[in-house]
C-alpha positions in Angstrom: 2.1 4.2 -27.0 2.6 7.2 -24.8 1.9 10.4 -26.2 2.3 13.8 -24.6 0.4 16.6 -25.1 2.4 19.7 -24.2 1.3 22.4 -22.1 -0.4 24.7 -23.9 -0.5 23.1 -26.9 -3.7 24.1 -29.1 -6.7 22.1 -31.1 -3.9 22.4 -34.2 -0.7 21.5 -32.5 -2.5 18.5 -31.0 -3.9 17.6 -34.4 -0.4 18.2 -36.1 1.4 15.9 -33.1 -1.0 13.0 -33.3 -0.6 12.6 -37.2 3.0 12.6 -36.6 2.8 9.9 -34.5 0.4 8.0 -36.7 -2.6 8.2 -34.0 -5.0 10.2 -36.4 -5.4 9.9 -40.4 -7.1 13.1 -41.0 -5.9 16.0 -39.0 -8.5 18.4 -40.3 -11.2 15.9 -39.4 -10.3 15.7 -35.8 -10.2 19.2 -35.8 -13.3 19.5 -36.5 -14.6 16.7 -34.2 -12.8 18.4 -31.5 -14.3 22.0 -32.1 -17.8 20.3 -33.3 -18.0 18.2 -29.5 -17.1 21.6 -27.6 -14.0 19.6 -26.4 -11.4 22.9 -27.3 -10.8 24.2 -24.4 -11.3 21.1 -22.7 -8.1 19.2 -23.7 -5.8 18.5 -21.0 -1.7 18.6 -21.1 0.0 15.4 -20.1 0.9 11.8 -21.2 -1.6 9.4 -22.5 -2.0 5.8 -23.9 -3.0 6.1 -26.8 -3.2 3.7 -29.8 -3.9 4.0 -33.9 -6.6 1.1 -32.7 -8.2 4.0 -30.9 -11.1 6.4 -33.3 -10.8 10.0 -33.7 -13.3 10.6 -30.8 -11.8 8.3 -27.8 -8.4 10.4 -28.3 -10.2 13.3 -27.7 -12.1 11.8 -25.2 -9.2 10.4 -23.3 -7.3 14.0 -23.6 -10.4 15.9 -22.3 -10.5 13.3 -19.5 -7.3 13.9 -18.1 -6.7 10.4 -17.7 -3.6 10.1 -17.7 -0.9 7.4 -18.2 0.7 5.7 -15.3 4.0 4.2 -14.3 4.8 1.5 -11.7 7.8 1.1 -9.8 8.6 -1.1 -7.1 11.6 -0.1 -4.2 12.2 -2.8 -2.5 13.4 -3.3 0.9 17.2 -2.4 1.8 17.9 -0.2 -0.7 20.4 2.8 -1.3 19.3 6.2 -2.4 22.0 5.7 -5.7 20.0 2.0 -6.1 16.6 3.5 -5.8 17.4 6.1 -8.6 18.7 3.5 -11.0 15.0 1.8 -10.4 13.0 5.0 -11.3 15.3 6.2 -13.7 14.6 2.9 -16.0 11.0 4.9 -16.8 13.1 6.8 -18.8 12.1 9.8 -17.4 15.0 11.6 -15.5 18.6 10.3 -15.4 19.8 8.9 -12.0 21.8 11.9 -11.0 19.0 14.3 -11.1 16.6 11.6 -8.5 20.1 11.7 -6.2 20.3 15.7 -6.4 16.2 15.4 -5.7 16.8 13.2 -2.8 17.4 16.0 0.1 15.6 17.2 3.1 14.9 20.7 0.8 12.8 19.1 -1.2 10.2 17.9 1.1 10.5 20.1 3.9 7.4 21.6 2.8 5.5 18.6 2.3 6.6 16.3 4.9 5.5 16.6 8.8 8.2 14.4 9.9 12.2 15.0 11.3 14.4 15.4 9.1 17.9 14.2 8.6 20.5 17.5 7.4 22.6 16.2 4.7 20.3 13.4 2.6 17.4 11.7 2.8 18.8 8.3 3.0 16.8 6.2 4.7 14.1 7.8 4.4 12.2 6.6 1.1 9.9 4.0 1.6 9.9 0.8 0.3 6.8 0.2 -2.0 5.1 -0.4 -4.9 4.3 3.1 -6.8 2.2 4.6 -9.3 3.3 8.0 -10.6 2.1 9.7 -13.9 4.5 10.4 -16.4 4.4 13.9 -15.8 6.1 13.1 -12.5 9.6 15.1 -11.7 12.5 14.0 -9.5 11.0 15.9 -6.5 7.7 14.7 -6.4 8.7 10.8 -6.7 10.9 11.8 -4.1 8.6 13.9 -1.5 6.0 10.6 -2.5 8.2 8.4 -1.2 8.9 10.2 1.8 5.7 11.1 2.2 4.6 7.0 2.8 6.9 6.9 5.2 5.4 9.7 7.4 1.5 7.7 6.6 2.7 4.4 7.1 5.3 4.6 10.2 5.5 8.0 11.8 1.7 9.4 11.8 0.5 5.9 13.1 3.3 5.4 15.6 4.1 9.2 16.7 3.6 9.2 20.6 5.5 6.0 20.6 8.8 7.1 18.2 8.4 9.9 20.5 8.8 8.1 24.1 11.4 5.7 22.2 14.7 7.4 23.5 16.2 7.8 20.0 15.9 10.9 17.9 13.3 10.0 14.8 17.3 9.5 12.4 18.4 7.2 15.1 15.4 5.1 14.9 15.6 4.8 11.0 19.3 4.4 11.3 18.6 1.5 13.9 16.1 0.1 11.5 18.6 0.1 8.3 21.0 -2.0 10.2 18.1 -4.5 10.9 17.2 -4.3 7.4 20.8 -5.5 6.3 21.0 -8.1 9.2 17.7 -10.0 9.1 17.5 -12.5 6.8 14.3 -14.2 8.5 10.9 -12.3 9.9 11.4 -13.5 13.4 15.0 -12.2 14.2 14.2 -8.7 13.3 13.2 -7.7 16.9 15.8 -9.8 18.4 18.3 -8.2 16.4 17.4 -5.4 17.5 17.3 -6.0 21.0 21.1 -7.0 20.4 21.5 -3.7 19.1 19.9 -1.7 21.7 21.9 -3.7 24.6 25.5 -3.2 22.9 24.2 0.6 22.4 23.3 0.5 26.3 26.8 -0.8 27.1 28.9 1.2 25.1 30.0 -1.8 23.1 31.0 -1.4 19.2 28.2 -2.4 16.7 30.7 -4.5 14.6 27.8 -4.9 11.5 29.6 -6.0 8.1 26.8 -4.2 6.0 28.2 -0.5 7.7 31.4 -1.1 6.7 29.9 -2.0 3.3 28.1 1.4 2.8 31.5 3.3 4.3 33.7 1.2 1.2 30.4 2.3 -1.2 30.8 -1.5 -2.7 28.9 -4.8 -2.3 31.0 -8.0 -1.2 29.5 -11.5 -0.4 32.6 -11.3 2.1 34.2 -8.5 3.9 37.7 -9.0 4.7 39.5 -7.5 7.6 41.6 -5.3 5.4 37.8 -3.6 5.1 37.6 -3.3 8.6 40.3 -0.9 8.8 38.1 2.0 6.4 38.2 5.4 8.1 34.7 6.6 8.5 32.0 6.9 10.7 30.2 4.8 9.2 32.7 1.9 10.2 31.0 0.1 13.4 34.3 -2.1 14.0 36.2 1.2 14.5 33.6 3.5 16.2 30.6 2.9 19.2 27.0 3.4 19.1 25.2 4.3 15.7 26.5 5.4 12.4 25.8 8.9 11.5 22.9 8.2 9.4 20.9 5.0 7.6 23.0 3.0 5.4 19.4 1.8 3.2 15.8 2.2 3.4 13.7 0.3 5.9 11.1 -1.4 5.6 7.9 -1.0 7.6 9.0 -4.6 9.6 12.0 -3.4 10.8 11.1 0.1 11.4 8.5 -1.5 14.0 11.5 -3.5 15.3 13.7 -0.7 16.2 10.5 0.5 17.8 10.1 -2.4 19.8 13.4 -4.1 20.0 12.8 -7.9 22.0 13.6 -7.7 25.4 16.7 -9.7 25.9 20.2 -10.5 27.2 22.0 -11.3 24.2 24.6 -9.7 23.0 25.8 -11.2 19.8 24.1 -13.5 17.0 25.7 -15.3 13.8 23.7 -16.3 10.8 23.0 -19.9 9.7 23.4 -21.4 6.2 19.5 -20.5 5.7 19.8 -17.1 6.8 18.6 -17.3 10.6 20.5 -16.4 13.9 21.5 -17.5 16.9 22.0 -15.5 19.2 23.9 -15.8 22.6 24.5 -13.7 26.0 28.6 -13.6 25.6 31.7 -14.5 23.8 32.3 -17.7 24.7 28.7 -18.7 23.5 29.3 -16.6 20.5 32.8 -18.3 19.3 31.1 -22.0 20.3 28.0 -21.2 18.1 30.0 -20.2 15.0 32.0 -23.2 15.7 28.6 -25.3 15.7 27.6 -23.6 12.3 31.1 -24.5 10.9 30.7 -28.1 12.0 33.5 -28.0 13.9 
């Protein structure tokens, strides 16, 4: 089980807390042990694992240690800030809301050595597989999170992002739509060299997954009564990038957006098994989604 052992929290309150719990028989006699060993002032707040299997002497020796317990959870790619707080808030640690009011630039500002966005930090929470202690608030999962994606992308990549021609948003922005698109490892890039050349050429985006985010709901199919949503975040209604990510990135298509293929497409349509194909203008385009139709 996990127990905690609040700050502060004496030789006697321990005692008193791990006989409630059923961890210790004989509170007096781990006093004792305790004060006997010279392990007093040694006992450390925080949550262990602990068991009633466990003797007298390896609780104390695990709360002197400070070992304490661990939780994992995994954020996989493509995920909304909302979506990632449901996954950490299953610890049962914090609720949901209280990992959404965490996740803003304020938070990390101080502990971060990247850009960042003004409003949220969507985007901008790594994908990965995490340990955090128990003792772990909102904030710090949070300025973790953000914190991998400065080690993992920015730090390694800096000169580059910086000689990119997008802003460090833009780039994670660019990447988010990638995220959403790719199905398959090897369209990433080309997907994004679609992206850059409509971008170049003033063209619309026209990505379902934006409109998605703008109606705040997940459909297998959008229908063109969604196309017609007023926001910014609509690329069928509005040129060039939407104000901000619409998911976090992964590490392969933040190095995408980095390095977008070179090439002259300008539109791409997804197979039945989830690859593209993509094609220079809109007569190719209209005759490959005919091809996938079996028309």
């Amino acid at each position: 089980m996990i127990f905690e052992v609040p700050p502060g929290a004496g030789v006697n309150r321990i005692a008193s807390l791990l006989s409630e719990e059923g961890l210790i028989r004989d509170e007096w006699a781990f006093r004792l042990l305790v004060l006997l060993e010279g392990m007093a002032d040694g006992l450390q707040a925080g949550h262990y694992a602990l068991s009633p299997a466990m003797s007298a002497e390896e609780i104390a020796l695990k709360i002197q240690s400070g070992d304490v317990a661990t939780f994992t959870v995994t954020v996989p790619e493509g995920l909304t800030i909302p979506q990632v707080a449901e996954r950490v808030a299953a610890t049962g640690l914090f609720d949901p809301e209280a990992f959404v009011a965490a996740a803003i630039p304020a938070t990390v500002a101080e502990e971060v050595a990247i850009p960042l966005p003004e409003d949220d930090l969507e985007g901008y929470l790594f994908p990965e597989t995490y340990q955090f202690s128990y003792d772990a608030d909102a904030p710090a999962v949070v300025t973790r999170m953000v914190r991998e994606l400065q080690d993992r992308f920015y730090a390694p990549n800096r000169e580059e992002i910086e000689e990119r021609g997008l802003t460090f948003h833009e780039l994670v922005t660019m990447a988010s739509l990638i995220e959403r698109e790719a199905r398959v490892e090897q369209d990433r890039a080309m997907i994004a060299g679609v992206i850059q050349n409509r971008l170049d050429r003033g063209m619309r985006l026209r990505i379902d997954a934006t409109v998605l985010y703008a109606l705040g709901e997940h459909k297998d199919r959008v229908l063109y009564s969604d196309l017609e949503v007023d926001s910014p975040y609509n690329t069928y209604r509005h040129a060039g990038l939407p104000p901000g990510p619409i998911c976090s990135p992964g590490l392969a298509s933040l190095e995408a957006a980095l390095r977008p293929a070179e090439t002259d497409a300008l539109y791409y349509v997804a197979r039945p098994d989830g690859s593209h194909i993509f094609t220079r203008t809109w007569d190719e385009h209209q005759q490959a989604i005919r091809r996938i139709r079996g028309e």
